[in-house]
Every structure is written in structure tokens, then in C-alpha cells.
C-alpha atoms as one frame of an Amber mdcrd trajectory, in Angstrom:
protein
 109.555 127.603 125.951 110.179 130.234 128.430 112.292 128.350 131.379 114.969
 125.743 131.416 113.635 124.734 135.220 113.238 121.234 135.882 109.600 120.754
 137.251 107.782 117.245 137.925 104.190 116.669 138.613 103.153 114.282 141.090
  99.810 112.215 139.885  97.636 110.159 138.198  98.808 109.272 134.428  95.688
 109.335 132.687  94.191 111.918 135.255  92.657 114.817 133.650  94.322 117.684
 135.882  97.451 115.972 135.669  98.168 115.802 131.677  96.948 119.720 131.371
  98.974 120.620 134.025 101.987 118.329 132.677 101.459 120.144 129.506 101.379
 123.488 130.772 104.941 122.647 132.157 106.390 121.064 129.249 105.048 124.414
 127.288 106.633 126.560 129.711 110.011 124.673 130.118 110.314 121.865 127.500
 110.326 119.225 129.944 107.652 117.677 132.524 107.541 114.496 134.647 104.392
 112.379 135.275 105.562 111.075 138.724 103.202 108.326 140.435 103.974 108.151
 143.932 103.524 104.186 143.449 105.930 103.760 141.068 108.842 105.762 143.696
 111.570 104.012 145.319 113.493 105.716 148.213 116.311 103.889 149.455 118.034
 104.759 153.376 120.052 106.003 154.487 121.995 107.420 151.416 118.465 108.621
 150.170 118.426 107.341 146.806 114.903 108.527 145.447 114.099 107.595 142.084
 110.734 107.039 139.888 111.547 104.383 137.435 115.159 105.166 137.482 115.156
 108.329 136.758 116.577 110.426 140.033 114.094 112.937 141.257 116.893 114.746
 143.241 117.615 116.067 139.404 114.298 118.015 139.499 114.384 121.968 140.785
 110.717 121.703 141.481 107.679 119.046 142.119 103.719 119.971 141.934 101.163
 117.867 143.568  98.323 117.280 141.495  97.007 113.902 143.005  98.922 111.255
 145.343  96.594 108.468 144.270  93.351 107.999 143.028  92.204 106.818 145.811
  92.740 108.060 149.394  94.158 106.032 151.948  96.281 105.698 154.828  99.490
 104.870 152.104  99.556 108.414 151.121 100.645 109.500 154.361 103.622 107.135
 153.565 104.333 108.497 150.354 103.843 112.157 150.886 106.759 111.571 153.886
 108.811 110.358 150.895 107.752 113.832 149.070 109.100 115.537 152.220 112.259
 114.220 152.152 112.412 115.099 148.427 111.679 118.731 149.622 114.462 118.746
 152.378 116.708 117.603 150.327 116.727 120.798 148.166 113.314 120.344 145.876
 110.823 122.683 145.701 107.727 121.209 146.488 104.571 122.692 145.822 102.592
 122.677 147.824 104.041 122.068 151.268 104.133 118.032 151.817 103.987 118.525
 155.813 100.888 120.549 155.047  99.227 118.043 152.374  99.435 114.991 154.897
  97.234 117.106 157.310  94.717 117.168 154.853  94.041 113.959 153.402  92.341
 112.532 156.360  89.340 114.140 156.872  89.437 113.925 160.774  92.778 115.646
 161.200  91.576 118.462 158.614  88.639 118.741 160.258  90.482 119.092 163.733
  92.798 122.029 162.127  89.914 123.883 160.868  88.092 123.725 163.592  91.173
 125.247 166.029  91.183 128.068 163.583  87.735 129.351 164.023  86.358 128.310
 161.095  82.669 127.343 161.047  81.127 123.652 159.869  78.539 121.214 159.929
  77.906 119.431 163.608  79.762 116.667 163.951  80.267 113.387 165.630  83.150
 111.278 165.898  82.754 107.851 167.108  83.297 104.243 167.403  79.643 103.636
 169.090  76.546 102.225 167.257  74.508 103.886 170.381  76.024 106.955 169.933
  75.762 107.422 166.020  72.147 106.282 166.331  71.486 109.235 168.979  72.995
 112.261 167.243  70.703 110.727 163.976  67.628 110.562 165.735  68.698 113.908
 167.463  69.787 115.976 164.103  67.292 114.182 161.654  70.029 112.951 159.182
  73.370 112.563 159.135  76.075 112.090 156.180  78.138 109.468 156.842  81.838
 110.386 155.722  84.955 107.822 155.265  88.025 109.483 157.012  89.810 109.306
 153.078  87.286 109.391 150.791  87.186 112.288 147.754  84.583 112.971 145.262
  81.899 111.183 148.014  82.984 108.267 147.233  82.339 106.065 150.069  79.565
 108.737 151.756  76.084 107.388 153.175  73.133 109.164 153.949  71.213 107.995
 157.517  67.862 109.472 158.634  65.915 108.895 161.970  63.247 107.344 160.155
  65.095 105.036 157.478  63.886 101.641 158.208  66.538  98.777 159.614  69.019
 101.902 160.648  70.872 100.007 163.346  71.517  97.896 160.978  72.588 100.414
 158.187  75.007 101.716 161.029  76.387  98.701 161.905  76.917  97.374 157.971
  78.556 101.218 157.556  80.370 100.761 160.928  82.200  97.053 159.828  83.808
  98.961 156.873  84.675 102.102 159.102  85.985 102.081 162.488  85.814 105.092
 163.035  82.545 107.056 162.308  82.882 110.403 160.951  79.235 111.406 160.876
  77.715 115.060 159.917  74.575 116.931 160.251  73.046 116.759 156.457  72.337
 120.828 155.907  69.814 122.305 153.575  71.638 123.649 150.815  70.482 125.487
 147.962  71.146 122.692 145.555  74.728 123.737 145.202  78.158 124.390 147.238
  80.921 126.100 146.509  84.842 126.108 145.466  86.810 128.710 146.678  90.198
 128.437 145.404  93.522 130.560 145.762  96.715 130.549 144.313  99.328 130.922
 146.978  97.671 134.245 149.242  95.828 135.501 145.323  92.123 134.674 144.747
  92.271 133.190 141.564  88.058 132.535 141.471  84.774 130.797 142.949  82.466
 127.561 141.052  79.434 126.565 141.807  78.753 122.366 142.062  75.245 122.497
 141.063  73.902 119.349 141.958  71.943 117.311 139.478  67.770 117.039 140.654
  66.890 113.803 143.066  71.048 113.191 144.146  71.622 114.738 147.931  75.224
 115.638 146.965  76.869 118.037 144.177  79.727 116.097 142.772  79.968 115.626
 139.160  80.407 112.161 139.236  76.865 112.688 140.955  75.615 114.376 137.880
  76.108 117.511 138.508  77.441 120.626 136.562  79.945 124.050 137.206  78.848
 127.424 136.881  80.899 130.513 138.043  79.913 132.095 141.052  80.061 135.807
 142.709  80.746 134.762 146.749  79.345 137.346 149.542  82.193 138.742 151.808
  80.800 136.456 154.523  82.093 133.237 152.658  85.236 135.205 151.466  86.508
 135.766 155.274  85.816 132.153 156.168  86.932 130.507 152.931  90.637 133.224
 153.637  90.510 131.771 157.128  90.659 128.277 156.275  93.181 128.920 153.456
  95.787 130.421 156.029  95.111 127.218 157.878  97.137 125.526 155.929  99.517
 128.012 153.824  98.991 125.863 151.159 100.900 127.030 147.254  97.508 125.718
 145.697  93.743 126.039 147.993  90.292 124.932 147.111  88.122 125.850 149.802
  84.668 123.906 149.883  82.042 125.860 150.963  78.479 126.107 151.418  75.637
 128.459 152.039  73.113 127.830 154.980  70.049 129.298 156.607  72.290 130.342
 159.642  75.630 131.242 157.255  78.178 130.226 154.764  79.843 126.937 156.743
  83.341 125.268 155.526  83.270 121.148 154.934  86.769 120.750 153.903  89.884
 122.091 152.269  91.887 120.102 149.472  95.514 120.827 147.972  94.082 118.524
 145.057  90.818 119.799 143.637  89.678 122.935 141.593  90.981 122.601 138.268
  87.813 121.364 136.221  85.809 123.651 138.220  87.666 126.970 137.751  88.554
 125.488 134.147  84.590 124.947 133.198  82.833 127.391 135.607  85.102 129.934
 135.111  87.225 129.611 131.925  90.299 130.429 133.675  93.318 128.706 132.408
  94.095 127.670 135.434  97.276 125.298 134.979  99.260 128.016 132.979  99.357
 130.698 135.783 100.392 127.941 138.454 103.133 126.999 136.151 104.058 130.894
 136.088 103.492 131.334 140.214 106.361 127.922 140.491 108.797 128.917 137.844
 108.852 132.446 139.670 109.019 130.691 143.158 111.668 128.866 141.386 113.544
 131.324 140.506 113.560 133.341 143.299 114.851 130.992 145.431
């Protein structure tokens, strides 16, 4: 026990990332609290926020790990809860006001894209007509909820898949709004580039498993370290500063015409770094809050 610091981790109980990371706090400080954002109560306007009675106003510091296991509208609502934690004196880690313009996929895409950093082709819409002409025009197309992680959710549309109006408009009854991307050839693999505040801390590999046309692991496939070219470092730095985030995974991928960006997440890159990389990954963000922490 180095630190008598207070810190809380927002996120999933029995989620993997969470418990190391709760136990690299409760090593470093002899305390840690699992917070689930669904089990926090905020009451106006005297701002009484709690998480099964326990005040979280009595914490000096809270990491995000994971809002909810599933993404969603609601964790716009509860990360506003988060940042009134944070203006009311907590440390937050990382920036709340910067996490909620990340979960939707739409709105991170948006902020990426003002910053110069490169990506698939992309179409946003609410036609049938229209999704059905930038397929036939690209070839194929991944279809992409707006909060969705791990792919869950993701469909893959071709010009020549039989019934595909129909595809679009079973896909289109379950998402308003299309979010639809060019499918790229990749070399059966893309990338996590992640950063600890402004530090590099490492790059993984998703090496996706043979006959799947994404990478995840829930996909079947694997981690390996990897040694990134300067070209991806410059982009994946570019979309970090985006968003000034305290914790960065960068996904990126390598293409015939470049290294292109697909997203940035505040939530991902333990396992990776962890199994890729061996890098103890939770024990040096510990460190980077307490010091934060301190310095404050």
C-alpha cells in the first residue's frame, strides 16, 4: 500500500478490465470501489450522489473502465451524472465531457473527421435508395450501429448479396439511422494504438481468426504485439489529441492507399496491451492517477 487516495472505478462487476484494474487500486491504496453507473442515484438540486449509499463525493478520484456493457443512448445520461461528480471536486479520469463524445459512433466519427484524420468512406443516412447506391457503388459496405462495441450489432452488405433491399430494410427497422462504411482490404488484422495521457504506452495486433470479415476476439481472433510505421503513429497521435483523453486506444488499420483510423475508445486496450504486449497495464494507470492526484 503506497497511497491513502480514495479512487473508484466506474464498470462492469464481473468485467475482466474492471476487477484487475480494481485490484491494482486496492494494491496501491488499500481501498477500491466497483461503481456501476446503474446502480447511482443523484438527487437535485442539493446533489446528493451516491452508489448504494455510499457517497461518491467521499472519493478523491474516479476511473472509467466501462459505463455499461452495452452501449446506448443511457450512457450519455449517466456519464452527465459522472460530470457533475467531476465539478463537484472529483477527479475523473478520463474527462466525462470528452467520453460522451465518443460513445456514439457518429459524433466520434464527426470529431475525427474535423481533425484531419483519415477513415473509411462513409455514408450516413436514413434512405433505403441511398444505402443501396453507395453498396452497389463501393462493392460492400459494413453496416455499423451508432453504439455498438466489440461489432456487436455490425452487418456486412455486398452489391451482389441476393434479397439486399431487403437485408437493408430488415437492418434499417432496427436502425434509423444508417451508419454504413466502405469494407477495406485489410491484411487480416488492425491495430490498437493506445496512450496513457500524451505517453505511448504500446501497439496490438487483432489478428482475425480465418473465414470471419472482422478481428474481434469474440470473433475468434487473437493479440500479438506489433511495431507501427511512423505513418500510423502521426495519425493514431492526431486522433488521440482529438480528444485529450487520460486513457486512448486508437483503432487503426493498414490499407493499400495508407494506415486509416475507424474509431477511438476511452474503454478498450487492456486485454490487448495485457496479452499482445505483456505490459501490466492497470498498475502504471493507477501510478499516472495517484500522481495526477496528488498534484492537484
Amino acid at each position: 500500500m503506497t497511497s491513502s487516495i480514495k479512487i473508484g472505478v466506474i464498470g462492469i462487476s464481473d468485467g475482466w478490465s474492471t476487477q484487475i484494474l480494481a485490484d491494482a487500486i486496492e494494491r496501491n491504496t488499500g481501498f477500491c470501489r466497483v461503481i456501476s453507473m446503474s446502480e447511482v442515484s443523484m438527487q437535485i438540486p442539493d446533489f446528493k450522489i451516491t452508489h448504494k449509499g455510499f457517497n461518491l463525493l467521499d472519493l478523491d478520484a474516479l476511473i472509467i473502465k466501462k459505463i455499461d456493457k452495452v452501449y446506448s443512448p443511457t450512457m450519455h445520461d449517466q456519464l452527465e451524472i459522472v460530470r457533475k461528480l467531476s465539478e463537484l471536486g472529483v477527479r475523473v479520469f478520463s474527462d466525462p465531457v470528452m467520453v460522451n463524445k465518443l460513445v456514439n459512433r457518429l459524433s466520434c466519427t464527426m470529431r475525427l473527421n474535423r481533425a484531419g484524420v483519415p477513415m473509411p468512406r462513409t455514408l450516413i443516412t436514413q434512405e433505403i435508395d441511398e444505402a443501396r447506391a453507395f453498396i452497389e457503388e463501393v462493392g460492400a459496405a459494413v453496416f455499423k450501429p451508432l453504439y455498438s462495441t466489440k461489432a456487436r450489432g455490425m452487418m456486412l452488405l455486398t452489391k451482389d448479396q441476393n434479397e439486399l433491399v431487403s437485408s437493408l430494410k430488415s437492418y434499417h427497422s432496427q436502425n434509423d439511422i444508417m451508419y454504413i462504411q466502405e469494407k477495406l482490404e485489410l491484411p487480416g488484422q488492425d491495430l490498437g494504438v493506445v496512450f496513457l495521457g500524451k505517453d505511448y504506452l504500446g501497439t496490438y495486433a487483432r489478428v482475425g481468426s480465418k473465414g470471419s470479415w472482422n478481428t474481434t476476439i469474440r470473433e475468434g481472433g487473437r493479440y500479438r504485439s506489433f511495431e507501427p510505421s511512423g505513418e500510423i503513429m502521426q495519425i493514431a497521435i492526431k486522433a488521440r489529441d482529438a480528444f485529450d483523453l487520460d486513457f486512448t486506444c486508437v483503432d487503426v488499420a493498414e490499407t493499400a492507399n495508407g494506415p486509416v483510423c475507424f474509431e477511438v475508445s476511452a474503454f478498450g486496450g487492456f486485454r490487448g496491451l495485457t496479452e499482445g504486449l505483456g505490459i501490466n497495464v492497470a498498475d502504471q494507470y493507477v501510478d499516472y492517477v495517484i500522481e495526477k492526484v496528488k498534484k492537484a
